[in-house]
C-alpha positions in Angstrom: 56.8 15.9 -24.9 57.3 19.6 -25.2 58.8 21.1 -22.6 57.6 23.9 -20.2 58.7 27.0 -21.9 57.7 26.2 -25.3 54.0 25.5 -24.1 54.1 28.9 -22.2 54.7 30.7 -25.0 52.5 28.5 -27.5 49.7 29.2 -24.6 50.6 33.1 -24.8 50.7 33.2 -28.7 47.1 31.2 -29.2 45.5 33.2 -26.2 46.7 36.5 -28.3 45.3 35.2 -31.4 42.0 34.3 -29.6 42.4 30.2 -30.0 43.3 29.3 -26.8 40.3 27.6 -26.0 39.9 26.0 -28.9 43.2 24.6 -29.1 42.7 22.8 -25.6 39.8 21.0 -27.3 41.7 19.7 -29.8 44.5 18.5 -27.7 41.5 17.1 -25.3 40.0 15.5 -28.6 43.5 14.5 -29.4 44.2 12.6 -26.1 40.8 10.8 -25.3 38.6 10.5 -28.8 38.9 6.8 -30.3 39.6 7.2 -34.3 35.9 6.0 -35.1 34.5 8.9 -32.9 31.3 9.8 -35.1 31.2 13.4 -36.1 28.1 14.0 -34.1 29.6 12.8 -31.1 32.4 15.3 -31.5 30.1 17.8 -32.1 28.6 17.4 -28.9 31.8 16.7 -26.8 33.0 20.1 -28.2 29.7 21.8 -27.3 30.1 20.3 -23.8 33.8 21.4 -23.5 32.8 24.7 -24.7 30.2 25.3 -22.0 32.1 24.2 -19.4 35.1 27.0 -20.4 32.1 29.4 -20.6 30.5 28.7 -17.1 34.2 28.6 -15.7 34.9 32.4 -17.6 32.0 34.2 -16.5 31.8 32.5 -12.9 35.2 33.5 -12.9 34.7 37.1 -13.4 31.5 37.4 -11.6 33.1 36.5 -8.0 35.7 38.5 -8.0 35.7 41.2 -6.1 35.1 45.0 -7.5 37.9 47.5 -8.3 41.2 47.0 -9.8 43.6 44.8 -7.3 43.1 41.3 -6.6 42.1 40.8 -3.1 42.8 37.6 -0.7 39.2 37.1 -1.4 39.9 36.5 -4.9 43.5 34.7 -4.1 41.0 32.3 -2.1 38.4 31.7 -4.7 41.1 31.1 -7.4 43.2 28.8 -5.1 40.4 26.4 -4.7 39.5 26.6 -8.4 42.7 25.8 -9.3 42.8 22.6 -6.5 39.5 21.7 -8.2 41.2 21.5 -11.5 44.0 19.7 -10.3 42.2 17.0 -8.9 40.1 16.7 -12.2 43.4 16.3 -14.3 45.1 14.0 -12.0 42.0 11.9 -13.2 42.3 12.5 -16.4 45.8 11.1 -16.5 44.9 8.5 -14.6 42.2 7.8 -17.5 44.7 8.5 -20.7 47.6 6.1 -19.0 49.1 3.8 -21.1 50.6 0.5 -19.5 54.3 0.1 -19.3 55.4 -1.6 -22.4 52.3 -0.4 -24.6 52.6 1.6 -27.7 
């Protein structure tokens, strides 16, 4: 697995290029879609993954606070999302787990 760093940077250089997003679909795709996932239902789990970064954006930048500094309001807010998402990946791990001794 690639370590730390290198997906720091590869997260910096695909947000500058405007593929950021994107690119955690495919790796979502990558990680959970069997090989005989029909095209239509990959069209649809994209849309659904798509909204779901869209809601998170714009709720994102419609609760926090006015002006130019973050405040401990905004620390808050962005605290629990991030506990929120937390809890959702250690699920999705949980989901994508491979037994010991399995290919």
């Amino acid at each position: 697995m690639a370590d730390k760093h290198y997906l720091e940077q590869l997260s910096r250089k695909l947000a500058d290029e405007g593929r950021l997003i994107e690119a955690g679909w495919v790796a979502l795709r990558l990680m959970i879609c069997p090989g005989d996932t029909s095209a239509q239902q990959l069209t649809d789990m994209r849309f659904v993954y798509m909204a779901g970064a869209q809601h998170l954006f714009a709720s994102i930048m419609m609760m926090l606070e006015p002006g130019p500094d973050e405040t401990a309001v905004d620390v808050s807010r962005m605290d629990k999302i991030s506990r929120e998402l937390e809890t959702f990946y250690e699920e999705v791990k949980l989901r994508v787990a491979r037994p010991k001794g399995s290919a």
